[in-house]
C-alpha positions as CSV (number, residue, x, y, z in Angstrom):
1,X,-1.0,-10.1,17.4
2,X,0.2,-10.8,13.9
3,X,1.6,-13.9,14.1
4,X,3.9,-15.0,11.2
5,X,5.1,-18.3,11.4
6,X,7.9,-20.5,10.4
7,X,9.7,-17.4,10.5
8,X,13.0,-16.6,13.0
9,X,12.4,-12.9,14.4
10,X,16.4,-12.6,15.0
11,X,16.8,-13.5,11.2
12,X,14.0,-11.1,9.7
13,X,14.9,-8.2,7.7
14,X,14.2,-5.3,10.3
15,X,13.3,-2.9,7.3
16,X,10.3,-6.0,5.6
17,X,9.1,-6.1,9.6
18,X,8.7,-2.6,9.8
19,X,6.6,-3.0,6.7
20,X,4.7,-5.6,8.5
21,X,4.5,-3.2,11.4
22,X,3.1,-0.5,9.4
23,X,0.7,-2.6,7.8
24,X,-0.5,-3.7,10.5
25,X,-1.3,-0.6,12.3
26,X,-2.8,0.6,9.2
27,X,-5.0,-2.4,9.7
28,X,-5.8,-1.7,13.4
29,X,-6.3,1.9,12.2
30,X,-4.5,4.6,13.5
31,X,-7.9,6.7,14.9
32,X,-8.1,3.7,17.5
33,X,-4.7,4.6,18.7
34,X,-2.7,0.9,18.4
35,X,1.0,1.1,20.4
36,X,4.2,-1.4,19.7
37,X,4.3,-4.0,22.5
38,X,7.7,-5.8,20.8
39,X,7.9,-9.1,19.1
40,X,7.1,-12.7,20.7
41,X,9.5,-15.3,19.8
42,X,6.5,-17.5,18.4
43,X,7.9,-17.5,15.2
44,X,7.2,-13.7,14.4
45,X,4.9,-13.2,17.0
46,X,4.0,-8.5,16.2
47,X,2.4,-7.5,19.3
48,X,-0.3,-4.5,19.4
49,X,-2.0,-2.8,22.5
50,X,-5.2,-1.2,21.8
51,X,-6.8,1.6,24.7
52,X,-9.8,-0.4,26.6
53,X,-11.7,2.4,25.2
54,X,-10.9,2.0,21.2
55,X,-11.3,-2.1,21.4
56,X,-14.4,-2.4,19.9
57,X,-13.7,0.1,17.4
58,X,-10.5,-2.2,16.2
59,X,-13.3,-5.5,16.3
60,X,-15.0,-3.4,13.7
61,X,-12.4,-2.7,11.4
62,X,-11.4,-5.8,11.6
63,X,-15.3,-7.5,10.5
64,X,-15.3,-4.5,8.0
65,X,-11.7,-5.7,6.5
66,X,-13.4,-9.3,6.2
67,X,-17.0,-8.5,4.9
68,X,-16.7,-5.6,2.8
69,X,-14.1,-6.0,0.1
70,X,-14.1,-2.4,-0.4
71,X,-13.6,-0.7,2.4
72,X,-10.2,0.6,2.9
73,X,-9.8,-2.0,5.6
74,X,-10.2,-4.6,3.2
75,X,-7.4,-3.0,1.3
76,X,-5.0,-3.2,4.1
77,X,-5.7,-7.0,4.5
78,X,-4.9,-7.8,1.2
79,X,-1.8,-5.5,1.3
80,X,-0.4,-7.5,4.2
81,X,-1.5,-11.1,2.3
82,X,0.4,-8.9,-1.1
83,X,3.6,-9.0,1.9
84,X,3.1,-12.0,2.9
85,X,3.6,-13.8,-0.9
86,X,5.9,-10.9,-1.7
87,X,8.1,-13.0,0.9
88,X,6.7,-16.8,-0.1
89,X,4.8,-17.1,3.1
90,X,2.2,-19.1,2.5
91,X,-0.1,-18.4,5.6
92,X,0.2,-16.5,8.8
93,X,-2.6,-15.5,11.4
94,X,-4.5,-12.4,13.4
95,X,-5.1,-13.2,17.1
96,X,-7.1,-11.3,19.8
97,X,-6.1,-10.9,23.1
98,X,-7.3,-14.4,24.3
99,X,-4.2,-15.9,21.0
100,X,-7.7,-16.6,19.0
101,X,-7.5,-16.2,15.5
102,X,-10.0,-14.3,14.2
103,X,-8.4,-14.0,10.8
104,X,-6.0,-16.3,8.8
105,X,-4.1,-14.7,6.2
106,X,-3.5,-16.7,2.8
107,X,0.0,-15.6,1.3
108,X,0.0,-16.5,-2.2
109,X,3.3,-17.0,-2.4
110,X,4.4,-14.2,-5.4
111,X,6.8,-17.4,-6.9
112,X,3.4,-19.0,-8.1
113,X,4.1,-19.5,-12.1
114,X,0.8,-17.8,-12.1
115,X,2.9,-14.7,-11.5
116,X,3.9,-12.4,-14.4
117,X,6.9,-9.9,-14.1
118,X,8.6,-8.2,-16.3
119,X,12.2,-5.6,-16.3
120,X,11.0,-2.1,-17.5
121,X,11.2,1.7,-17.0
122,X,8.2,3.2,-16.5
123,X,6.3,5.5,-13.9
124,X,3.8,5.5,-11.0
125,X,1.7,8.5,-9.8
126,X,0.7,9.0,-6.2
127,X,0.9,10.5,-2.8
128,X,4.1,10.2,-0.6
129,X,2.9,8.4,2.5
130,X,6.7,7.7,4.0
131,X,10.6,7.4,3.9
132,X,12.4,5.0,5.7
133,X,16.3,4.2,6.1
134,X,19.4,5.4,6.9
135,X,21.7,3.9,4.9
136,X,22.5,4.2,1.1
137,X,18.9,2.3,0.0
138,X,16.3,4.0,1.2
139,X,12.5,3.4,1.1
140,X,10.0,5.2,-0.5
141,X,6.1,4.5,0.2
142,X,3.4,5.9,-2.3
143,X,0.0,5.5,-2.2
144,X,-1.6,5.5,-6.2
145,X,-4.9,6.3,-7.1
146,X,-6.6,3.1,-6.7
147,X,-5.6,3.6,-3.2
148,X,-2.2,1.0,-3.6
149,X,0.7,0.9,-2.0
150,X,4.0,0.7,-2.9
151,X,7.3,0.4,-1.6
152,X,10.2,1.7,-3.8
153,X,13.8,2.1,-3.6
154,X,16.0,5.3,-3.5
155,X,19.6,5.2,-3.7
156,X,20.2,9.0,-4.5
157,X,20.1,10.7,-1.1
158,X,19.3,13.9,-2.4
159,X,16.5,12.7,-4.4
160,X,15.3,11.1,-1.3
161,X,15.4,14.9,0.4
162,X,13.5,16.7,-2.1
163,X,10.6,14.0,-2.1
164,X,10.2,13.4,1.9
165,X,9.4,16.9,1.7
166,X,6.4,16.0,-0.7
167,X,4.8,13.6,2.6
168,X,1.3,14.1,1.9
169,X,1.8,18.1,0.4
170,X,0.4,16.9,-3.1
171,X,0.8,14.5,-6.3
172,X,3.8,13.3,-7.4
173,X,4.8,11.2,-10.5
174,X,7.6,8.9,-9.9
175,X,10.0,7.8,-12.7
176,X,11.8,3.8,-11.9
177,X,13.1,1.5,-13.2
178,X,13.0,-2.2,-11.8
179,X,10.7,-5.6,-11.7
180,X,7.1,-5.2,-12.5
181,X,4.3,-7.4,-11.8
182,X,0.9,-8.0,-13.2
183,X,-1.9,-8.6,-11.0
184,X,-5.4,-7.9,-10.5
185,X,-5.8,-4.3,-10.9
186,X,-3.0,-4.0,-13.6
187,X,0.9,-3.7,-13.8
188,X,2.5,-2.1,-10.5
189,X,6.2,-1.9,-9.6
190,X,7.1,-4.9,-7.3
191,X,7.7,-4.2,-3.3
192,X,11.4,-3.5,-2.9
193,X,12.0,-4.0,-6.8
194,X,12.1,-0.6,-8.6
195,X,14.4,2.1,-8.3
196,X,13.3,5.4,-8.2
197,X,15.6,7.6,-10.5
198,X,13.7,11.1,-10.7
199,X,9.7,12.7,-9.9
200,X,8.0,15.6,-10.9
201,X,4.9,17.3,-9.0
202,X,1.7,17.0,-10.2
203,X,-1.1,19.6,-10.8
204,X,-4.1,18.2,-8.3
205,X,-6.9,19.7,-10.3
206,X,-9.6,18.3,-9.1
207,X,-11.4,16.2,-12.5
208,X,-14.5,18.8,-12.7
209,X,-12.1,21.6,-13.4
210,X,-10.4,19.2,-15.8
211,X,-13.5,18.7,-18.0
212,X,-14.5,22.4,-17.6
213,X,-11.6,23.1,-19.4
214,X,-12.1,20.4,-22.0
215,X,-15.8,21.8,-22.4
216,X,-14.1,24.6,-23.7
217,X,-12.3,23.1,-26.7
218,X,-14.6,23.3,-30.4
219,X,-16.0,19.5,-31.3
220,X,-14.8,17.6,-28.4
221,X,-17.1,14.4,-27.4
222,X,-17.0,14.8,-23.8
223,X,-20.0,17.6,-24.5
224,X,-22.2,15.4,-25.7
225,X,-22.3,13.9,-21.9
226,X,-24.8,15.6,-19.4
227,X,-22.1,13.8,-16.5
228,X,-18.7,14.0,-18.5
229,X,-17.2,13.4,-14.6
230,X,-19.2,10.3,-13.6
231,X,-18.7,8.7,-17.4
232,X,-15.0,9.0,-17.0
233,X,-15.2,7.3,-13.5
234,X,-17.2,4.6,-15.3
235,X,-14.5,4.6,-17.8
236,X,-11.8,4.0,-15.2
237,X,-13.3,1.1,-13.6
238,X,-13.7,3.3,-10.1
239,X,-17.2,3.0,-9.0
């Protein structure tokens, strides 16, 4: 269970829980097959099932999400602590079958002064991972480079058409407008914040054909490297 207290199931946002929902069978991971068992009224109590076979896969994950800071796991954490002071709660807990918790979440509540936002237009490149809603704001969620995730508005239903049919077929670069916050690994749009207003696809060459390319053009510096790929990695702070 991911139990979230101090908060009134009855009174949460059903579009935020399905976030928390999400998240949290991302965290579980999908290969070990997690299912919806509803919501306990202990304050928002998100119930999981796992098959007897896949349980100690899950316990895995779940040690990998807590000792290795890069796994993907680990990612998924943070994103639901990223939710959890998106929405100013300060703490909320993981529990095992037995309601031990194995894992306590810190929130961080994103009104900490420590926080920097700012109102801008800009863009965000990534993969389209969903689309959620029915009603005239709709959901967006990408997946950037670094592995991120973001959840951005749409208000334009047949912008909203044209990019569900992007779900995981390719890059996309999205154009917004909306809050922005600094954090760790740089300025992202805020959850729920930014308004997507237009996107256009993006060529996946893969970075070796990129610097083949480049190899070709008189006097560039790039040829001086023996690794041009793995300098530009280095360059990007990814390894």
């Amino acid at each position: 269970m991911l139990r979230i207290p101090q908060r009134n199931p009855h009174r949460f946002p059903m579009d935020r829980l399905g976030e928390y929902i999400r998240q949290f069978a991302e965290l579980l991971g999908q290969d070990n097959m997690p299912v919806f068992k509803g919501i306990k009224n202990a304050s928002v109590g998100i119930r999981a099932a796992i098959p007897e076979n896949r349980t100690n896969n899950t316990f895995a994950r779940i040690v990998q999400a807590k000792s290795d800071p890069k796994s993907r796991a680990a990612k998924v954490l943070q994103g639901i602590q990223n939710l959890l002071g998106e929405d100013g709660i300060p703490e909320a807990e993981l529990l095992d079958s037995s309601s031990k918790v194995i894992y306590l979440f810190k929130g961080n509540p994103a009104d900490s002064e420590q926080v920097s936002r700012v109102f801008q237009h800009g863009s965000i490149d990534g993969i389209v991972t969903g689309l959620v809603g029915a009603d005239d704001t709709m959901h967006l969620h990408l997946r950037d480079y670094f592995d991120r995730d973001m959840r951005l508005v749409i208000r334009d239903e047949a912008l909203a058409r044209e990019l569900v049919l992007r779900f995981r077929q390719g890059s996309v670069r999205l154009n917004l407008h909306g809050q922005w916050v600094r954090t760790d690994s740089g300025w992202i749009p805020e959850s729920g914040k930014c308004i997507v207003t237009s996107f256009e696809d993006l060529d996946d060459m893969v970075p070796s054909e990129v610097f083949r390319y480049i190899a070709e053009v008189p006097d560039n510096g790039w040829l001086e490297f023996a690794d041009p790929q793995t300098e530009w990695t280095e360059l990007r702070g990814l390894q």
